[in-house]
C-alpha positions in Angstrom: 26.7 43.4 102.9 29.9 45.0 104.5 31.9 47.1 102.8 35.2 45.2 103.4 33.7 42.2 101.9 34.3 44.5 98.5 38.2 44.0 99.4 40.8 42.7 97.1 44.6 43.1 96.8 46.3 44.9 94.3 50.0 45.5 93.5 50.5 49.1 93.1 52.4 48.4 89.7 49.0 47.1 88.1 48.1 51.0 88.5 47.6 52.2 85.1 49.6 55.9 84.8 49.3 56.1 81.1 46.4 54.7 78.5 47.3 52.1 76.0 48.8 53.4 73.0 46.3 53.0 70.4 42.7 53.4 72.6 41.5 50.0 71.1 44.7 48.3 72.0 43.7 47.8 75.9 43.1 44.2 77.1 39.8 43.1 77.3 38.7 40.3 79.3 35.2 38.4 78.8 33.2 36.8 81.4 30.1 35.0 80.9 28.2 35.8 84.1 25.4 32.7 83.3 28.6 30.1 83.2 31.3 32.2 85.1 33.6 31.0 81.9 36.3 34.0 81.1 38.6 34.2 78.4 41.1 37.3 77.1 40.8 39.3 73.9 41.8 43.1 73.1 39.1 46.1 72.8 39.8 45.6 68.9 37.5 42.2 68.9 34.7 43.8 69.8 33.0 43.6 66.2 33.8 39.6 66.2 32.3 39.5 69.8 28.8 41.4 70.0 26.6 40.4 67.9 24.6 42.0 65.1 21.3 43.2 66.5 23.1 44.6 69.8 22.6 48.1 71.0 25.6 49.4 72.4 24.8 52.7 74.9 27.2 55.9 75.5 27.6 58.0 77.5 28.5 61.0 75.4 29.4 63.3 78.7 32.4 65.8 78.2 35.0 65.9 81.2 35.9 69.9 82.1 39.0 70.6 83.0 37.5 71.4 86.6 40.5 71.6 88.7 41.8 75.0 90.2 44.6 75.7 92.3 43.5 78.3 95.0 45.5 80.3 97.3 44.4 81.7 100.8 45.4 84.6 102.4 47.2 83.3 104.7 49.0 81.4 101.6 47.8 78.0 102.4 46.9 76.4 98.9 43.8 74.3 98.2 43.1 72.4 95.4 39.1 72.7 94.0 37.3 70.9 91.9 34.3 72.6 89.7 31.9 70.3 90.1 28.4 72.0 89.1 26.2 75.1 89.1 24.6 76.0 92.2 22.2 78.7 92.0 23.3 81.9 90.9 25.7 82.3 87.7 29.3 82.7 89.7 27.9 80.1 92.7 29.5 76.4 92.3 29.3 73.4 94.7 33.1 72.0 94.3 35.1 69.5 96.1 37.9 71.3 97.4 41.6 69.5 99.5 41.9 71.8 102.5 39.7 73.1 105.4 37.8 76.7 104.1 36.1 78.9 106.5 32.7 80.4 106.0 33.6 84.1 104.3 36.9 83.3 104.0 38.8 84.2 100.4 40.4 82.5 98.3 42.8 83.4 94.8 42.8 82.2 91.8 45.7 83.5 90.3 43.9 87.1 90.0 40.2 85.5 90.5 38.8 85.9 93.7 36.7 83.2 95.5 34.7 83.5 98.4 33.6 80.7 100.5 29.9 80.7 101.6 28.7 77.4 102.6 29.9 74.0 103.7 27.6 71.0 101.9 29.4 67.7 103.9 31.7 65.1 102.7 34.5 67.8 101.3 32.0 69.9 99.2 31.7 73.3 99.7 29.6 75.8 97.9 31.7 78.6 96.3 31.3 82.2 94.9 34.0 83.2 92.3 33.5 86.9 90.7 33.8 85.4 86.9 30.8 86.3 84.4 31.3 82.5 82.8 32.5 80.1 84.8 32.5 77.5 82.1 34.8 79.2 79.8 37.1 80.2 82.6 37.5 76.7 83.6 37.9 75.8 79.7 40.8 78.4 79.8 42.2 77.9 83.1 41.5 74.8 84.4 43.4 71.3 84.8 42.0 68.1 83.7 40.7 66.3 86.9 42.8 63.3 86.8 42.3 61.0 89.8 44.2 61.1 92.4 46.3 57.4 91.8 47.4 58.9 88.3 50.8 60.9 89.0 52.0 63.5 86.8 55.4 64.8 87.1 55.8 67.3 84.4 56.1 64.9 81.6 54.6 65.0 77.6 51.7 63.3 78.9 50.2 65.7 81.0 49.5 67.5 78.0 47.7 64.3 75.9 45.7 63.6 79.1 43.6 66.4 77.4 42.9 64.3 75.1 42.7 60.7 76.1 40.9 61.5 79.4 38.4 61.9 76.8 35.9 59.8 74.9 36.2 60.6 71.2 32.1 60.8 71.4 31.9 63.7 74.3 29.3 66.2 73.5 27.9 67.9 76.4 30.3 69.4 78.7 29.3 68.7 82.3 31.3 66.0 84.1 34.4 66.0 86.9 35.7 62.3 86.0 35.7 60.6 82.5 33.4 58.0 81.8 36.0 55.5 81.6 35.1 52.2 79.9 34.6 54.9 76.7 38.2 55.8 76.8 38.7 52.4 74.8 36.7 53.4 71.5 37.5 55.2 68.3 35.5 56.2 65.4 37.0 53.3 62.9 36.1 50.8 66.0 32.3 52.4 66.6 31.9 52.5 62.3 33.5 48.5 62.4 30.9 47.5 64.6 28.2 49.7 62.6 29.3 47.9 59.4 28.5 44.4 61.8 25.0 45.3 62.8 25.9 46.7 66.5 24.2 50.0 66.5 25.0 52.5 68.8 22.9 55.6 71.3 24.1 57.8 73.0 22.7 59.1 76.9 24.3 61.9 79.2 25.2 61.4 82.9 27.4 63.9 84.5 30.2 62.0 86.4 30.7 63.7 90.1 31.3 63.3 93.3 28.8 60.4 93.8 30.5 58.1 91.2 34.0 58.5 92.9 33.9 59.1 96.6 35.1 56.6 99.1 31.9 54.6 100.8 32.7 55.4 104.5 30.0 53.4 106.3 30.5 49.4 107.3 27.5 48.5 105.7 26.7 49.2 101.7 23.2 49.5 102.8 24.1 52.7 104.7 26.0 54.5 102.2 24.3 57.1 100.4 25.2 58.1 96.4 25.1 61.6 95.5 23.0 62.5 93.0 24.2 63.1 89.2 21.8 64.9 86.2 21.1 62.7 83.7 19.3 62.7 80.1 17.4 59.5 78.5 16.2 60.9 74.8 13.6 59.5 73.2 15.8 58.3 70.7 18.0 56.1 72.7 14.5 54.8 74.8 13.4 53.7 71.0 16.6 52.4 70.1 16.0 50.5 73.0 12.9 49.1 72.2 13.6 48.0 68.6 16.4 46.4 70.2 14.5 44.3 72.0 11.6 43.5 69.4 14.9 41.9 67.5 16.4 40.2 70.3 19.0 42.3 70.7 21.1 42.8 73.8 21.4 46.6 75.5 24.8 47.1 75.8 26.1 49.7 78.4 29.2 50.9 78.3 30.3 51.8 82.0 29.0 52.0 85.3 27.3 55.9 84.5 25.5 54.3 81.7 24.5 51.5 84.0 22.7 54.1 86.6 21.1 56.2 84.2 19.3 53.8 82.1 18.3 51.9 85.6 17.3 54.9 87.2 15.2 55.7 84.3 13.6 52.0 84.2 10.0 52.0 83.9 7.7 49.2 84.9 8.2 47.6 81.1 11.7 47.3 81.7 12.2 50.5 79.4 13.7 53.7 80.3 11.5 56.3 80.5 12.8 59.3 78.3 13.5 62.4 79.8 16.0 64.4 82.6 16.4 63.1 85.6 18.9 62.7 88.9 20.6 59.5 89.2 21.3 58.7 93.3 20.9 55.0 92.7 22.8 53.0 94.4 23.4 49.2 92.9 24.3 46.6 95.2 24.4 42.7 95.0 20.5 41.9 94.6 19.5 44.9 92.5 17.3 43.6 89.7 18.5 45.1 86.3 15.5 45.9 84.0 17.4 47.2 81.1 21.2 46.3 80.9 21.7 43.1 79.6 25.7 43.1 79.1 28.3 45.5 80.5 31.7 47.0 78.9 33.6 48.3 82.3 37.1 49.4 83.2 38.5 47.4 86.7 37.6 49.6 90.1 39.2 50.4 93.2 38.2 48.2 96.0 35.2 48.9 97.9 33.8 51.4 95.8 30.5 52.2 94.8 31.4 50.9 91.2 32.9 47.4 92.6 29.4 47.4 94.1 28.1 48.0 90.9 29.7 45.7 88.8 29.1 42.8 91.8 25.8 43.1 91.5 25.7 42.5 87.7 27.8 39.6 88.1 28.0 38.4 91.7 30.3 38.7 93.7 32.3 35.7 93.9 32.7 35.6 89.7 33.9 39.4 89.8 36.6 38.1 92.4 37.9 35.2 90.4 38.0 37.4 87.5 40.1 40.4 89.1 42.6 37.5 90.4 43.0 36.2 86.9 43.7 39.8 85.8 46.0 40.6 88.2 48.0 37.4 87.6 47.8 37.6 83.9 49.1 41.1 84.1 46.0 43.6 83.2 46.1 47.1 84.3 43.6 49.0 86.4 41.8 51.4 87.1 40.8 55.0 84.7 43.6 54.3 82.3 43.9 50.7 82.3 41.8 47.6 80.5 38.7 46.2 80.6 36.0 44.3 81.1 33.0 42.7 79.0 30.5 40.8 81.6 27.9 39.2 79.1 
């Protein structure tokens, strides 16, 4: 499949800068992938909409606020992103805007950075001379808003502290939200309790491989990055009760989709456990677990359009982002969503 065949259209205005106002009060549209039927409702149905028995899955990943502003010594500035670990305690690999050199320092505003190795696609591996690097990002750091959200000094730079959050984050690790989780609250996850939906929660670190550009023709050619992910045994059981009561798996976004796929055993259950998600899910992948998908709408021919194609086809996922567009949805991190049953 070529990559351009992942193309739509998209009026800059349907850009969502700013979340809904309540979380739950984003649109929601609902497509019934066996049919290709859709209809509209609001984030808030959910309860009336899954059924009792479902097993809706998180992803319960905290977003850092992994962006730092660095200066060289020439006084060029570069923009880094804190992406993960990599080796020793003050080593990093991070995304950074800009072209390092090998050896070449960088500031911090009184932190100094050294650059020690170039990794491909705009990641670099880093050395910054901070004991924790964690809590310095935690103190210092920006929340790593894409780059189609602008911010221009307004009140809502400081809520995006807040809402580019899921009110379920727990372990601190990723670089972009996990977006389709932006849309729930605790009254909304009890509601749906109270109905029979149960919920479990997995991990998957959102980087660089859910969010760069696919820069070959072909999807065949592209390559995801790999991203840690945990499966606990409880969520693999929850998953198998589910099914002994004809339940539906549930996932809530694209990360959730990888992980419990990547961790797919021959049953059709994920195996529990850590693991590294480089899957990459095109049209003709064979889902083993998900049965139903809760998803934001994505940038055109990206790995998540990809994603989301394959679940539904192609064709039905184009319909349905025309019909959004016209009926006045917005897109992207902070706009509405989807439910593909």
């Amino acid at each position: 499949m070529q990559v351009s065949d992942l193309d739509y259209a998209l009026p800059p205005e349907c850009v969502a800068q700013v979340p809904a106002a309540m979380r739950t009060d984003a649109r929601l549209l609902l497509l019934d992938r066996a049919g290709g039927t859709r209809r509209h409702a609001y984030v808030r149905e959910l309860p009336g909409i899954l059924r009792a028995g479902d097993l809706l899955v998180l992803n319960d990943s905290r977003v850092r606020p992994a962006r730092m502003r660095g200066q060289r010594r020439s006084g060029g500035r570069l923009e880094v992103l804190f992406v993960a670990p990599g080796g020793a305690p003050s080593e990093w690999e991070v995304l950074v805007r800009g072209r390092p050199r090998v050896e070449e320092h960088v500031d911090f505003a009184g932190v100094r950075g050294q650059w020690l190795e170039a990794l491909g696609d705009g990641r670099w591996r880093l050395r910054v001379e901070v004991d924790d690097v964690p809590a310095w990002l935690e103190r210092r750091g920006e929340i790593p808003l894409p780059p189609y959200i602008h911010r221009n000094g307004t009140a809502s730079e400081t809520d995006d502290r807040d809402r580019y959050q899921t009110v379920y984050a727990r372990v601190p690790g990723s670089v972009a939200a996990p977006t389709a989780g932006l849309h729930f609250t605790a009254a909304l996850l009890a509601e749906l309790a109270e109905r029979g939906v149960r919920t479990a929660c997995l991990t998957l670190h959102v980087g660089p491989g859910t969010f760069l550009p696919v820069r070959s023709a072909r999807l065949e050619d592209h390559r995801m990055l790999p991203e840690r992910f945990i499966v606990t045994e409880a969520v693999a059981r929850e998953i198998g009760e589910a099914r002994q009561r004809g339940g539906r798996v549930v996932a809530v976004g694209t990360t959730t989709v990888r992980a419990l796929e990547a961790a797919a055993g021959p049953s059709g259950l994920p195996a529990p456990g850590e693991g590294v998600a480089s899957l990459f899910v095109t049209p003709g992948f064979r889902f083993r677990v998900v049965d139903a998908l809760l998803t934001n709408f994505h940038l055109p021919r990206s790995t998540l359009l990809a994603l989301v194609a394959a679940f539904a086809g192609w064709e039905a996922i184009r319909t349905a982002y025309a019909e959004a567009i016209e009926s006045g949805y917005r897109f992207y991190s902070y706009g509405d969503a989807m439910l593909i049953e």
